[in-house]
Each structure stands twice: as C-alpha cells, then as structure tokens.
VOPAGU-2260 file (C-alpha; in pm, 1 decimal, decimal comma):
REM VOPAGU-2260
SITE   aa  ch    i         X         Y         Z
SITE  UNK   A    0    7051,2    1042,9    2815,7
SITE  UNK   A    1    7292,9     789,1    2645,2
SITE  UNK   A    2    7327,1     821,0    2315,4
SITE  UNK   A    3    7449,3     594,1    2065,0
SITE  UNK   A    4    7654,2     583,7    1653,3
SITE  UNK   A    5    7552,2     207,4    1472,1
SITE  UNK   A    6    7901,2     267,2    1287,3
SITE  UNK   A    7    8063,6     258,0    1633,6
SITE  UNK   A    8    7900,6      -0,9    1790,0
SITE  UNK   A    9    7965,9    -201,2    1493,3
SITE  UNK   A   10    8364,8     -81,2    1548,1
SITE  UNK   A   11    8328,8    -211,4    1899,8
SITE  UNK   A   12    8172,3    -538,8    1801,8
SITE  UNK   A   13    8398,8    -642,9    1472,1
SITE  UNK   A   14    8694,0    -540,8    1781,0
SITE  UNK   A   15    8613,3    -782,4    2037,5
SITE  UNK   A   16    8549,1   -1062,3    1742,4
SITE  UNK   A   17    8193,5   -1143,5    1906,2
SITE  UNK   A   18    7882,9   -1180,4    1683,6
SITE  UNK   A   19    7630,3   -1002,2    1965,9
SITE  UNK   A   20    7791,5    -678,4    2156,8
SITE  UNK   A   21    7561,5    -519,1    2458,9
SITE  UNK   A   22    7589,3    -173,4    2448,3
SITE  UNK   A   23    7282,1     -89,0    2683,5
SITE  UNK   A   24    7221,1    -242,7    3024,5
SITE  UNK   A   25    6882,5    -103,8    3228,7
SITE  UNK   A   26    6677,5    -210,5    3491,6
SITE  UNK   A   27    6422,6    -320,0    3265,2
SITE  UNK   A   28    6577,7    -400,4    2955,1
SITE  UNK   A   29    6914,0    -405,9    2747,6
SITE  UNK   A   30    7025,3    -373,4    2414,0
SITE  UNK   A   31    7277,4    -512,6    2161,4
SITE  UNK   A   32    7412,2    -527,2    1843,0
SITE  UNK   A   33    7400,4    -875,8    1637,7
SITE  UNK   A   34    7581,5    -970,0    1375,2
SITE  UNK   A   35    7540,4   -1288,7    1131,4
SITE  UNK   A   36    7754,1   -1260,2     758,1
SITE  UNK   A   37    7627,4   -1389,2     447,1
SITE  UNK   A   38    7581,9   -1776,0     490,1
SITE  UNK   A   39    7671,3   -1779,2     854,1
SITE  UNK   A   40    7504,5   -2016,3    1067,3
SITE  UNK   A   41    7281,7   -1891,7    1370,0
SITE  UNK   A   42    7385,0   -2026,4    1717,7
SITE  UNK   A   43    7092,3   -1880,6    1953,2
SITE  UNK   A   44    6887,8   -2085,2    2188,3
SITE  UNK   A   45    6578,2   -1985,3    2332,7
SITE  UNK   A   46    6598,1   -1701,4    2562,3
SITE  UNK   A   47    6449,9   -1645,0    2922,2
SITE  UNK   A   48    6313,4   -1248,8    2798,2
SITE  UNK   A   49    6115,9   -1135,1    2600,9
SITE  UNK   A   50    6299,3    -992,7    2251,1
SITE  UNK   A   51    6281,8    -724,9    1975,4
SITE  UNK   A   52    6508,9    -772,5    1679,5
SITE  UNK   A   53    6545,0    -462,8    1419,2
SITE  UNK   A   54    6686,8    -577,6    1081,3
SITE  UNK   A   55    6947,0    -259,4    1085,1
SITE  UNK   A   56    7078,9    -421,9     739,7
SITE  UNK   A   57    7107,1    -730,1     535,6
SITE  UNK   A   58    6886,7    -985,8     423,9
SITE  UNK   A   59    6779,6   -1327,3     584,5
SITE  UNK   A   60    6451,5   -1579,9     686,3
SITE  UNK   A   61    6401,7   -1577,4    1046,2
SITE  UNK   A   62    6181,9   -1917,7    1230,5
SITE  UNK   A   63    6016,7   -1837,0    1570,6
SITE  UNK   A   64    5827,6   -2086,2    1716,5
SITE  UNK   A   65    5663,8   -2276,3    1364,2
SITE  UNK   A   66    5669,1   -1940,4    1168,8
SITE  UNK   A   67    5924,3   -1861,9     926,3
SITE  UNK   A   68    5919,2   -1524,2     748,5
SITE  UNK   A   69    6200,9   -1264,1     542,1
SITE  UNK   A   70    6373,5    -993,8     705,5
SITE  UNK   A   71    6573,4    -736,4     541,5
SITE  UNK   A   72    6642,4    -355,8     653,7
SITE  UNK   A   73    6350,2    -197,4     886,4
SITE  UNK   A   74    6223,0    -538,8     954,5
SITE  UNK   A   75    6099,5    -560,6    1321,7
SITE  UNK   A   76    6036,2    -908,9    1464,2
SITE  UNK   A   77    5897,0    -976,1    1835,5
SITE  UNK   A   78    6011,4   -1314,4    1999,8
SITE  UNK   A   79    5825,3   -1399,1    2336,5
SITE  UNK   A   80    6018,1   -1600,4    2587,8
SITE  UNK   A   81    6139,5   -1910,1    2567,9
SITE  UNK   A   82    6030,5   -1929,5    2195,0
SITE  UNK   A   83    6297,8   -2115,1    1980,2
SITE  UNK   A   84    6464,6   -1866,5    1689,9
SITE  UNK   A   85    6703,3   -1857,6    1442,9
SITE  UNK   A   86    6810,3   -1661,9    1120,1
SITE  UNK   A   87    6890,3   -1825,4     869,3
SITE  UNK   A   88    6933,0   -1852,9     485,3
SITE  UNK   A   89    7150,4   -1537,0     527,8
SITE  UNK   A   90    7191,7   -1360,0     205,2
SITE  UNK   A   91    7334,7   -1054,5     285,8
SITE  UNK   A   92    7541,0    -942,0     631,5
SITE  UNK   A   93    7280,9    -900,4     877,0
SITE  UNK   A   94    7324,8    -640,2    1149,3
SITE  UNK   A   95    7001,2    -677,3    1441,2
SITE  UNK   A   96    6962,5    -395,9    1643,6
SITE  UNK   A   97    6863,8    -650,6    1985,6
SITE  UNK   A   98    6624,9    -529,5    2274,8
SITE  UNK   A   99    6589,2    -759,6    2603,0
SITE  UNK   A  100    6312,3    -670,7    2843,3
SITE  UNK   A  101    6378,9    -739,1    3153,5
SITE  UNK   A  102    6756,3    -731,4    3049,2
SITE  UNK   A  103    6953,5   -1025,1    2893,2
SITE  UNK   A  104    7091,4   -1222,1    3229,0
C-alpha cells in the first residue's frame, strides 16, 4: 500500500516551484498533483493517455475537445487521448488531483 496526505503533496509541490508534481508512478497509470492560482494561465497540450482530473479545490471552466463546462471542488472530468484541454477563467486556486492511465511518459 502507498498512502498519501493532499497537505503534503501540496508542501512538496509549492517546494520544487512546479505547477504539476507526480507523486504516483505504476505500471498502468500515475498520478499527480496540479496546481493553477486564481487568473493563472493553463499551459497543457494534448496528452498521449488517457486522463482523470479531480477538482480537489478551487473554482475554474475547463474546454476538452469543443466542450466547455465549470469545475469547482468534487468535480471529476475524463479527457481521452490526444483531446486538446485547458482550465481556464480561474477564479479561485485550483488544486487537480491528476490520474494517467497507462502512466504519463
């Protein structure tokens, strides 16, 4: 078992002065914390894996693809590969709770 605290993976992440921190690296999938403040801008490209974002906190609009929707605390999104994405019109600090399958390359 590994076993994980969001307040210090979020320690970890505001150290290394990086917006995305992987904290989980499987066979089949990894994990990360994201991070985007209030009014930042979103630099992600499409990705070659699948992805699973969970809206740990903060507010934003997210666009995969042509759809554009809210996300704030307990959101879920799914993002298939290769689909463009990006947050944006971010409101509140956003912290994503990130899931690659097969992992992030």
């Amino acid at each position: 078992m590994k076993h994980f605290r969001l307040d210090e993976l979020e320690t970890e992440r505001a150290a290394n002065d990086g917006a995305y921190l992987q904290f989980l690296r499987e066979r089949n999938m990894s994990a990360g914390l994201y991070a985007l403040d209030a009014g930042a801008h979103d630099p992600q490209s499409p990705h070659a894996q699948d992805e699973i974002y969970f809206v740990v906190s903060g507010r934003a609009s997210i666009t995969v693809g042509l759809e554009t929707t809210q996300v704030a605390r307990g959101s879920v999104v799914y993002v298939p590969a290769g689909v463009a994405h990006k947050f944006h019109h971010i409101t509140e600090d956003l912290r994503v709770l990130v899931v690659f399958s097969p992992p992030e390359s």
